[in-house]
GUPAVO-951149 format. One record per residue (C-alpha): chain; x, z, y; residue in three letters; residue number from 0. Coordinates in Angstrom, 1 decimal, always signed. Layout:
<pts>
+-------+--------+--------+--------+------+------+
| chain |     c1 |     c3 |     c2 | resn | resi |
+-------+--------+--------+--------+------+------+
|     A |      X |      Z |      Y |  ala |  NUM |
...
+-------+--------+--------+--------+------+------+
</pts>
This chain:
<pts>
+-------+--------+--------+--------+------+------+
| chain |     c1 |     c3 |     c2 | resn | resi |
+-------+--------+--------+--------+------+------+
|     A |   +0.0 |   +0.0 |   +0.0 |  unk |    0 |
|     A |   +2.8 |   +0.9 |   +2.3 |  unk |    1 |
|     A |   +4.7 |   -3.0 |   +1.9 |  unk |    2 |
|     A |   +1.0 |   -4.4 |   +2.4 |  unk |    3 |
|     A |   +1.1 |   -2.6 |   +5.7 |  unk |    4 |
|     A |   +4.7 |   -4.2 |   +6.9 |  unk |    5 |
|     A |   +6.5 |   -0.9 |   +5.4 |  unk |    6 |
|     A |   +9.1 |   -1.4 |   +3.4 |  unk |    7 |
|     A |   +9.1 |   +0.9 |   +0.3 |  unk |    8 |
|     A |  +10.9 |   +1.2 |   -3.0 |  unk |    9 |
|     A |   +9.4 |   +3.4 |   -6.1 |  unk |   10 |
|     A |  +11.4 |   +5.4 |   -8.3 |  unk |   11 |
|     A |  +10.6 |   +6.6 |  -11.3 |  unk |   12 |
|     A |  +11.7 |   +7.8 |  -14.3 |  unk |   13 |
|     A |  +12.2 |   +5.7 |  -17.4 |  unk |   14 |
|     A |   +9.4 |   +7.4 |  -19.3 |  unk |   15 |
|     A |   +7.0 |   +6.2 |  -16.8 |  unk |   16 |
|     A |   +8.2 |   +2.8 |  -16.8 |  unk |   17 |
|     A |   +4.8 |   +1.6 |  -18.6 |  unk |   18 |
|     A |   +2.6 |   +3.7 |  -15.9 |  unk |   19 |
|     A |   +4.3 |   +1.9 |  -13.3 |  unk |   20 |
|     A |   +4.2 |   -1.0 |  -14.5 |  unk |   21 |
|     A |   +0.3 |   -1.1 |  -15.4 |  unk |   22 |
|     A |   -0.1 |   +0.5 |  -11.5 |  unk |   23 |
|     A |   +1.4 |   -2.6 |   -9.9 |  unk |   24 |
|     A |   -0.8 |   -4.9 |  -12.0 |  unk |   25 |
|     A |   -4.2 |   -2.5 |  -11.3 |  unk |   26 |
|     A |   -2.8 |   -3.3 |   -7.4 |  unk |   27 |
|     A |   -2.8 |   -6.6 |   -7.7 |  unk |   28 |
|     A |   +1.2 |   -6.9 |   -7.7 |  unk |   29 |
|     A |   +2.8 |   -7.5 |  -11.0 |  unk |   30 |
|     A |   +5.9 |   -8.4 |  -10.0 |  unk |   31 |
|     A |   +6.6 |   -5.1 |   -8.3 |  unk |   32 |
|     A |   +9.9 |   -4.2 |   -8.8 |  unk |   33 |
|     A |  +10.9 |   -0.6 |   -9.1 |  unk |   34 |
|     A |  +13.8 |   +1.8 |  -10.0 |  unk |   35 |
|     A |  +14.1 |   +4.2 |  -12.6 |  unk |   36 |
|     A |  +16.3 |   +6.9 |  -13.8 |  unk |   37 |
|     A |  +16.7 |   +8.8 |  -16.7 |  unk |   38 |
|     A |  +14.0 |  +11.6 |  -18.2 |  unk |   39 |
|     A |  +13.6 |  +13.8 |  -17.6 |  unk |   40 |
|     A |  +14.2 |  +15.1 |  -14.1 |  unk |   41 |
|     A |  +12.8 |  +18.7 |  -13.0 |  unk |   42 |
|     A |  +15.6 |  +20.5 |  -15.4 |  unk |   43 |
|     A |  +19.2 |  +18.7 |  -13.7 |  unk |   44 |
|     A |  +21.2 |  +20.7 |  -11.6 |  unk |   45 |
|     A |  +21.6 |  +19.3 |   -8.2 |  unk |   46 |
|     A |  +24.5 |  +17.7 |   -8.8 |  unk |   47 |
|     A |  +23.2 |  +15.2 |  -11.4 |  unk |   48 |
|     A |  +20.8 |  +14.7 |   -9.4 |  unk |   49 |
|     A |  +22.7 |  +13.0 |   -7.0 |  unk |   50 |
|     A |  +24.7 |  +10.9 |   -9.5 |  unk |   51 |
|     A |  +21.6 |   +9.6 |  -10.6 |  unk |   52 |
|     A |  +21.0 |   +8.7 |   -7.0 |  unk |   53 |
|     A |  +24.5 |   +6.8 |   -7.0 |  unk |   54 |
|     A |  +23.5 |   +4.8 |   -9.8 |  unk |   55 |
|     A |  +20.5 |   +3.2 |   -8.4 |  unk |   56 |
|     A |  +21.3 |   +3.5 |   -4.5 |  unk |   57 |
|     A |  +22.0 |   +0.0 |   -4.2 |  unk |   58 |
|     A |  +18.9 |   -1.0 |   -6.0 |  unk |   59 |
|     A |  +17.2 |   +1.1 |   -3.6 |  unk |   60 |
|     A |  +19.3 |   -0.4 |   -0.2 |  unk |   61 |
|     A |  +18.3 |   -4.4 |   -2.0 |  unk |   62 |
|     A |  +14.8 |   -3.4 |   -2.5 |  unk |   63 |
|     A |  +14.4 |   -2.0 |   +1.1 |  unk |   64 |
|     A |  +16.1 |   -5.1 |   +2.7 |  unk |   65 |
|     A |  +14.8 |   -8.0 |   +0.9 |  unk |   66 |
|     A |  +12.5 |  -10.1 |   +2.0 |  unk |   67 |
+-------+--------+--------+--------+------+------+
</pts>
């Protein structure tokens, strides 16, 4: 809803929720969506894996945000 309104947006997601997401774009009429995910699960790592999970995708986040 947010890129339909000129906001650029990226989801993340987890990979266990790659089949959710996927299924949401299609419901919204976008099923070429593109997301990113990280590994499950998420609500146990310790801050610092946290943020090398963020390292791994940043630049898919940054490409995302800027395309188009």
């Amino acid at each position: 809803m947010l890129e339909r309104a000129g906001v650029p947006a990226v989801s993340i997601c987890t990979e266990a929720f790659v089949v959710p997401a996927r299924a949401m774009a299609d419901a919204y009429g976008v099923p070429g969506f593109e997301f990113v995910t990280i590994p499950h699960p998420i609500a146990s790592l310790a801050p610092e894996e946290i943020e090398s999970n963020v390292g791994r995708v940043i630049a898919d986040v940054v490409r995302i945000l800027t395309e188009g």
